[in-house]
C-alpha positions, 0 to 999 in steps of 0.5 A: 500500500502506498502512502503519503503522510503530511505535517504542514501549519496549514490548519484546517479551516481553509481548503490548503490541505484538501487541494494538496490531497486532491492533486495527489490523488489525481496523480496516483488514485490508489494512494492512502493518505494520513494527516499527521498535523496541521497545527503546527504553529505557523511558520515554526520550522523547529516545531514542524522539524520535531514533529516529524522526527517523533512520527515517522518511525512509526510508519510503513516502510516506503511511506512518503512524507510530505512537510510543509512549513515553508515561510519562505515560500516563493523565494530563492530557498531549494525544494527537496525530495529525500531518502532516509533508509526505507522512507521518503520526504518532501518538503522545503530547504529550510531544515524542517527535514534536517532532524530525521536526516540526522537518524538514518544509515543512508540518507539520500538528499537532492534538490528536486528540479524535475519540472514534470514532477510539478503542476504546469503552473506553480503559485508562489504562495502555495509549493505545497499543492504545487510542487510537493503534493505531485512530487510526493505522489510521482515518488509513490508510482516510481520510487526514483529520486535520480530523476527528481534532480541533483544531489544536494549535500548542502541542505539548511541543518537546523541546530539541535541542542544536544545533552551535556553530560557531566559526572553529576548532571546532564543538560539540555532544552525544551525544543517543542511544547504539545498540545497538553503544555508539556515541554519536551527536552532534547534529554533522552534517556540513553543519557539519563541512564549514564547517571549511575543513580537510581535517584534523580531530579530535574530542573528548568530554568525558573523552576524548582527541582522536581521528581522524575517519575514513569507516569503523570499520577505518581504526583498529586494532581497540579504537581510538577513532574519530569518523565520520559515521554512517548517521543524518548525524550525527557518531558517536564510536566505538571499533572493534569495541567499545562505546564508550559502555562503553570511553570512559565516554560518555552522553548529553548529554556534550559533543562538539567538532570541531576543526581539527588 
């Protein structure tokens, strides 16, 4: 089954995603498609980076991806399409793809040029009907990014705050707040475990020290909390509230764990 995937900032009250669905499934009929987000904040390239990084594992081997969050779209900045291992991607040279291209054995990347691969006529407002959506459902029919353009080794990166590990702590970042206001670190728990402590405690910055724990209610409930989330990253939470909103916390404030 072929299948292409979107994360986009497009929302849903306008008709951005439906036209980019319609022009895929007139390319490839037989296609599925999945809405991953289309809340991502606008123009949060990091927010729609990350977004794909924790969702695109978990899908089927050959899926296409398709990441729109493109504020300078119509300008000089590339297109690119993309293979990492066994999956596919398309989307604007700004670093929106960067992080997933850090996690792969083999990772292909190429500027996507081939004008037969777009819509005859491309709007300089919206790549993502015009270009991306065809590119992306060509790629599901002939899998063959040679013919899509040249390699392209330059691609934007976008900075990733990787941990500092010390004897005593490790430190990193919020780099993406959910939909619940939980603060999602780049501290993964590879390195927490390099504390060789069975107790530990985590603080941001603002913030006093907090308990990590495996799951919201092992703390009362509007009690701060810190635990490894679904993503594999450290999150700091406060239970059954936003903690975003209660603790006062944003994206690239400063995250440390430390042994107790």
């Amino acid at each position: 089954m072929d299948i292409i995937a979107f994360i986009t900032d497009f929302g849903n009250d306008d008709w951005y995603v439906g036209s980019m669905k319609g022009i895929a499934l007139g390319i490839n009929p037989k296609v599925k498609l999945v809405d991953i987000t289309h809340s991502i904040p606008a123009g949060d390239v990091h927010a729609g980076a990350f977004a794909l990084l924790s969702s695109f594992w978990s899908f089927p081997k050959r899926t296409v991806f398709v990441v729109v969050v493109d504020p300078k779209v119509g300008s000089a900045r590339k297109a690119l399409v993309a293979r990492v291992d066994e999956y596919y991607f398309v989307g604007p040279d700004n670093g929106v793809l960067s992080l997933v291209f850090r996690q792969g054995k083999t990772v292909e990347v190429r500027a996507l040029k081939e004008k037969r691969y777009a819509l005859p006529y491309i709007s300089t407002t919206f790549h993502g009907r015009d270009i991306f959506a065809p590119a992306a459902a060509y790629l599901t029919k002939e899998r063959s990014l040679s013919a899509c353009g040249p390699p392209y080794p330059n691609y934007i990166r976008l900075r990733w705050p990787e941990p500092s590990v010390y004897p005593d702590r490790i430190r990193g970042e919020v780099v993406y707040i959910d939909h619940f206001g939980n603060a999602i670190t780049s501290i993964d728990a590879f390195s927490i475990e390099k504390l060789q402590t069975s107790t530990k405690e985590a603080k941001c910055t603002g913030c006093e020290a907090m308990p990590i724990r495996t799951h919201y209610e092992e703390v009362e409930e509007g009690k701060p909390l810190a635990l490894i989330g679904s993503s594999g990253f450290l999150e700091i939470s406060v239970n059954r509230r936003s903690a975003a909103s209660t603790l006062g916390i944003s994206v690239g404030d400063v995250v440390e764990v430390f042994s107790r």
